[in-house]
Every structure is written in C-alpha cells, then in structure tokens.
C-alpha positions as CSV (number, residue, x, y, z in Angstrom):
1,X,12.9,-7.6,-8.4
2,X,13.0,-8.4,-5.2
3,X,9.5,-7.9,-2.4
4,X,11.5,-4.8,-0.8
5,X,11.7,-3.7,-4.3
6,X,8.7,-4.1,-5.5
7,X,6.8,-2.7,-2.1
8,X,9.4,0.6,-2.9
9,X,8.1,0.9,-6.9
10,X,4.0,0.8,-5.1
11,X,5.2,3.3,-2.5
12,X,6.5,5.8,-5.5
13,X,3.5,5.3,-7.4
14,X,1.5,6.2,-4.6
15,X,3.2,9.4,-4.1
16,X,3.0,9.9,-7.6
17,X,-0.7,10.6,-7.7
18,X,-0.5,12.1,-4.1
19,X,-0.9,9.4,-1.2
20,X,-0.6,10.8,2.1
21,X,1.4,9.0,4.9
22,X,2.7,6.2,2.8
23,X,4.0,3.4,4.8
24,X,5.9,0.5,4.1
25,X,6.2,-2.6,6.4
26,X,8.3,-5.7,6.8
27,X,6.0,-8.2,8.3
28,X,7.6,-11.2,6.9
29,X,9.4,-11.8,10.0
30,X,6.0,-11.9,12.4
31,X,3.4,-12.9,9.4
32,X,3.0,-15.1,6.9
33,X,0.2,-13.4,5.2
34,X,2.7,-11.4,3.0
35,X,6.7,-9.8,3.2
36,X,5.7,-6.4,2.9
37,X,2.7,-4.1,3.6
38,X,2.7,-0.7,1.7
39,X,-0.3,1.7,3.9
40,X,-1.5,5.1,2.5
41,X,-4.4,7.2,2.7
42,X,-6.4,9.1,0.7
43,X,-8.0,12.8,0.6
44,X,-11.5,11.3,-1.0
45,X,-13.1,8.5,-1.6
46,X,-12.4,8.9,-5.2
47,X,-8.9,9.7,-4.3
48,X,-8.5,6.2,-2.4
49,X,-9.6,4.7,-6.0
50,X,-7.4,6.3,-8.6
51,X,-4.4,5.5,-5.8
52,X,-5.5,1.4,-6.2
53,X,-6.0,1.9,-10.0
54,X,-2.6,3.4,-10.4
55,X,-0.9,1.3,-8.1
56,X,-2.7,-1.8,-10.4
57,X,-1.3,0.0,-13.5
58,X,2.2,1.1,-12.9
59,X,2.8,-3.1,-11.2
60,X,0.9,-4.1,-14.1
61,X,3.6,-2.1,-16.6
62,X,6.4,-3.9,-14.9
63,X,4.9,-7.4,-14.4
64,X,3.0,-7.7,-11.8
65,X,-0.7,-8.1,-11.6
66,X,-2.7,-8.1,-8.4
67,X,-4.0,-11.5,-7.5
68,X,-6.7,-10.2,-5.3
69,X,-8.6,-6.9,-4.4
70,X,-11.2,-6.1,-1.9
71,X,-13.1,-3.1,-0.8
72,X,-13.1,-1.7,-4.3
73,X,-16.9,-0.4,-4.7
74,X,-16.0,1.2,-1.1
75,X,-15.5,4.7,0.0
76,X,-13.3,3.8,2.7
77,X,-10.3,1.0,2.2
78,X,-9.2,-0.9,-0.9
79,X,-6.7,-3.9,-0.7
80,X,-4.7,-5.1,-3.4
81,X,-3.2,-8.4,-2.8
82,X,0.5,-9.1,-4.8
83,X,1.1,-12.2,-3.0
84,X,4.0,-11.1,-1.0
85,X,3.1,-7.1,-1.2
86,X,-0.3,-6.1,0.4
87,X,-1.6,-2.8,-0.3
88,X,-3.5,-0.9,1.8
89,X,-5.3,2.6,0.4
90,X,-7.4,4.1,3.0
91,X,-9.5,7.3,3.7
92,X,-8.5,9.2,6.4
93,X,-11.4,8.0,9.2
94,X,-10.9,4.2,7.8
95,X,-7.2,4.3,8.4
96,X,-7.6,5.8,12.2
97,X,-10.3,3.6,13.1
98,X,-8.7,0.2,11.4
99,X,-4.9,0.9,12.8
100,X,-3.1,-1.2,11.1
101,X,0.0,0.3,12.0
102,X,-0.8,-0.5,15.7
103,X,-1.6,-4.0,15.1
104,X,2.0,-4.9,13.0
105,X,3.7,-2.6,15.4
106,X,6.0,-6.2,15.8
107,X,7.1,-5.4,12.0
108,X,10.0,-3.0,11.1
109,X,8.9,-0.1,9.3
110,X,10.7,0.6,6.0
111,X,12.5,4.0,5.9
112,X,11.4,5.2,1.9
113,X,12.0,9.1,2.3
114,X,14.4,8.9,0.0
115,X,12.1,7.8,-2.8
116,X,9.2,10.2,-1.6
117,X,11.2,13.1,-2.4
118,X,9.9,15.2,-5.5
C-alpha cells in the first residue's frame, strides 16, 4: 500500500464515523516530517476521540499501527503519528485557531471526494 493509499483508507474511516472537513495533504515535497497529512474535525470532544480510536482500529486491521499519539486525554486535538501519514483530529475552535491548513499551504491538497461519497 502505498502513503497516498494509506492517507485515502484514514480519510474513509474518518468519514465513516462522521469527520467533518477531512483533508488530505501531500507535504512530502516541502517536509520531511511525514508524506501525507490527513486533517478533520470533530463535533465534540468525545467525537474528536472515537474519530482517533477508529482511525487506530481500521490501520490497525490492515497493518498499520500508530507509532505515536499525542493530545489524547485532550478535548481539543489528537495526533496519531504513522510515520509517513500524520493524523490530525481536531474540534472545531482547535482547528481554526491552530491552522494547519495555512501553515502547509506550500503542500498540494489531495482531491478524495470520490471516496467521501456515501
């Protein structure tokens, strides 16, 4: 499975249990923290944990685990490190005030509405 690939399967299961404005981002060209970064918010602070929790699960079921996480016992923004995918799950206030689209605006966003469509 290739990074693109495996950035698209974190982006599905996030809109699986409901992320809102799920974003994926090649930074590999500009970075060399990670290839990808997958951004997605969520409606409650409980909401922004069972989106890291599934995301953990469904990579998990197809053999990936997450090497690091952060921000877990927040309310606010949860990372899940998978090397060369970087997860991002924020609430709504975190992911306006942090901007992370802003500050890798020199990466090339991924087009994935195909694989958001229900």
């Amino acid at each position: 499975m290739t990074t693109l690939e495996q950035a698209k399967e974190i982006a599905k299961a996030l809109n699986g249990k409901k992320a809102v404005n799920i974003k994926v981002i090649k930074i590999e060209d500009v970075s060399i923290l990670s290839d990808y970064f997958v951004i997605a918010t969520g409606t409650s602070s409980t909401h922004v944990k069972a989106l890291a929790d599934e995301v953990e699960y469904q990579l998990n079921e197809i053999g990936y685990s997450v090497s690091h996480v952060e921000g877990y016992r927040s309310n606010s923004w949860i990372l899940l490190d998978f090397v060369d995918v970087i997860v991002h799950v924020f609430s709504d206030e975190a992911r306006e005030y942090y901007d992370l689209e802003r500050l890798w605006k020199d990466g090339e966003e991924v087009d994935i509405s195909a694989i958001l469509k229900d």
